[in-house]
Each structure stands twice: as structure tokens, then as C-alpha cells.
Steps between C-alpha positions, in 0.01 A plus 500: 500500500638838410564786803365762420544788766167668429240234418606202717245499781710295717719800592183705549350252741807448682604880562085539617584210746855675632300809558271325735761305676750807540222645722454271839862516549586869408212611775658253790822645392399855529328432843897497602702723259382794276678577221784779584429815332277821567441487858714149566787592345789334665822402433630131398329461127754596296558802229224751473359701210286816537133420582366695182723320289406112749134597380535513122718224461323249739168639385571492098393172387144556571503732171791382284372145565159577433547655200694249374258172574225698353561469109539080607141463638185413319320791650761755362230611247156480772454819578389409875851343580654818498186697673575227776853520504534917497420500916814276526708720268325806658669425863815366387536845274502671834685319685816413219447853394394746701521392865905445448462877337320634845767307738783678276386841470404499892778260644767785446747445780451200600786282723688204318313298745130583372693295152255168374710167544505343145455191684142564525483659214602194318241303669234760382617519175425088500171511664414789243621294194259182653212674540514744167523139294233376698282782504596625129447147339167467685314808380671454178483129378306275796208702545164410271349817422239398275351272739547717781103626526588646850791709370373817560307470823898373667631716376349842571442343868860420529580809332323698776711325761836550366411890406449577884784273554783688294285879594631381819855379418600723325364825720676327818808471307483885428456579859810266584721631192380877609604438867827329362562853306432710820853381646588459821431104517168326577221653604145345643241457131160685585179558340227231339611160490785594733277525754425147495755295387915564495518385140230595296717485127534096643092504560484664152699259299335169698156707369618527157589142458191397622343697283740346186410156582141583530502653161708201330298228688821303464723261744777769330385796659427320821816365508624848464258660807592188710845629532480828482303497829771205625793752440331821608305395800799373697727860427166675560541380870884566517418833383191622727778349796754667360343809567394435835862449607614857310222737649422290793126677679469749191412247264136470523389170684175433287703417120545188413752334299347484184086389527291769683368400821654139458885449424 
């Protein structure tokens, strides 16, 4: 039988199944460690790079990957695989793009130790390449469009969950980047979500997800929210604690870590 990178499903099939198993394991993991950069920075992971730079390279293949599977799929002509695949392309435009942009234009001064460990980077930059295939070669080859009578219906649903999930991303991640630009290190996040929850961006992006798997009504795009929240729950919680231990009795008692009223 002849290999053929884009049209043999068993490659398909068996990246879908390393996206579910990667999960269990990287949220018992992060229960201990959380990645060291932002906040956790620490020393003992080897050369850095700048964290504007960390976040285009690591973030890339969910466009240049995308874009290149397309053309390969049987969908590349259906119209609806690339209404359904434009949320994907939307988020991963800001956050390749533009959120790297906002951390270099407001990061101005920064110590050597605020650098990105290509370590993790590295390990992004996998994870990203995984779930792009997955999630690329779904919308554009696996799905059945034609026979899809629900199409619609999922996806303006799911499309209403991930637009108040990224509204919310990507507004806390302007309140973080603006306090970043203020100077004079971290400062205590206020007003909306902030009130609630330490990390709303992390509530955002496990809200988006959802959202993307609800619209696909695939195993892909629940493969994709069932790690997100594994990875971002876990540094949610070493966040909101993280805070606790910097500002001590200012930091308001009532947040949570990254579910209002809950966790």
C-alpha cells in the first residue's frame, strides 16, 4: 500500500488518539509542575528566547500548517469547511500575530529573567503541530458536509460559545499586557471577570474550545477542549496561589482560580 502523507487515514486516526491520551497525564503532571515562564519563570531549563519571539514560533504551525493541509482535503472546494475552520484561524491570527506584537511593544525593559525557555517552547511547538494536523485534516477532509443536516444549528450554537469565549480572552489579555506596560512589576488584575476568577484569558480559551468542539461535533475538537482545560486548569490554580503569596490580605479573598464561585 502506498504512504501517502495526506490521504492515509491511519495517521489521522492515530494523531486523534495521541491527542486524547496526551491529556490524563499532562493534567496529573501539571497538578505538580507548571510550565516555567510568565509568572513561574525559574531557572534550570536551559537557553531562553524573548517571549514575543517563544509565541510566534511555538504558536506558528496552527496557520502555516493549516494552510498547507487545506489544498489536500476533499472539502478544499465546500464552501462550509472554511466557514467552519475561519474561528480556528481567527484565534490563532491573534495569538501568532498580534498577541506576540502587544507583549513586544509593551514588554520594553524587561529582565533577562522574564526570557521563555525554548524547552517549552519546543514542546508547544509539538503539541501545536499535533493538534493543527488533527484539527486541519478534520474540517478539511473527514468531515461529511453534505450529509451533515444539523450543520448549521452546531454551529451557530457553538459559535456563540466560543465568541464570548475569545471576547473574554482576548480583553483579559489586554488588561494583563496593559498592566505589563505600566512598569514597575506585577500588579493585582481588576475589573469584570477579574473579580471572579485570577485567570479569566484561561476561562476564555477553555470557553472557546468548547465552543469549537460544539460547532465541529467532532471527537477532533473534543480532543482539542479536553486538553486545553487539562493544561490550563492546573496553572489556573498555581496562578490564583501565586498571587496570594505576592499580595498576601490585599488580594481579594472571594476570586477563584479560574471557575467563578467554584475553582
Amino acid at each position: 500500500m502506498t504512504f501517502t502523507m495526506f490521504s492515509d487515514p491511519n495517521l489521522y486516526h492515530y494523531s486523534l488518539l495521541s491527542l486524547f491520551l496526551i491529556g490524563p497525564p499532562t493534567f496529573l503532571a501539571c497538578q505538580f509542575l507548571t510550565a516555567p515562564y510568565g509568572k513561574h519563570r525559574r531557572s534550570g531549563w536551559g537557553p531562553t528566547i524573548s517571549p514575543p519571539l517563544a509565541w510566534f514560533l511555538m504558536e506558528s504551525p496552527t496557520l502555516w500548517l493549516t494552510l498547507i493541509l487545506f489544498p489536500f482535503g476533499k472539502n478544499h472546494n465546500n464552501p462550509l469547511s472554511f466557514i467552519l475552520i475561519s474561528p480556528y484561524l481567527f484565534h490563532y491570527t491573534n495569538r501568532t500575530i498580534f498577541y506576540p506584537l502587544k507583549l513586544y511593544f509593551n514588554s520594553k525593559g524587561e529582565s533577562p529573567a522574564s526570557g521563555f525557555p525554548v524547552s517549552i517552547a519546543v514542546l508547544a511547538f509539538v503539541f501545536n503541530l499535533l493538534n493543527a494536523y488533527v484539527q486541519a485534516r478534520w474540517v478539511s477532509h473527514y468531515a461529511e458536509y453534505d450529509s451533515d443536516e444539523w450543520f448549521w444549528v452546531r454551529f451557530a450554537g457553538g459559535m456563540v460559545v466560543f465568541a464570548g469565549g475569545i471576547a473574554v480572552n482576548v480583553w483579559a489579555d489586554e488588561v494583563l499586557v496593559g498592566l505589563k506596560s505600566e512598569g514597575g512589576g506585577y500588579k493585582i488584575p481588576k475589573g469584570g471577570l477579574f473579580e471572579y476568577v485570577s485567570c479569566p484569558n484561561y476561562l476564555g480559551e477553555i470557553v472557546e474550545w468548547l465552543g469549537w468542539a460544539l460547532m465541529t461535533g467532532s471527537w477532533a475538537g473534543f480532543g482539542f477542549f479536553l486538553y486545553t482545560f487539562a493544561n490550563l486548569v492546573p496553572r489556573a490554580r498555581f496562578n490564583h496561589e501565586w498571587y496570594l503569596q505576592k499580595f498576601g490580605e490585599d488580594y481579594p479573598r472571594k476570586r477563584k482560580a479560574v471557575i467563578p464561585f467554584l475553582y
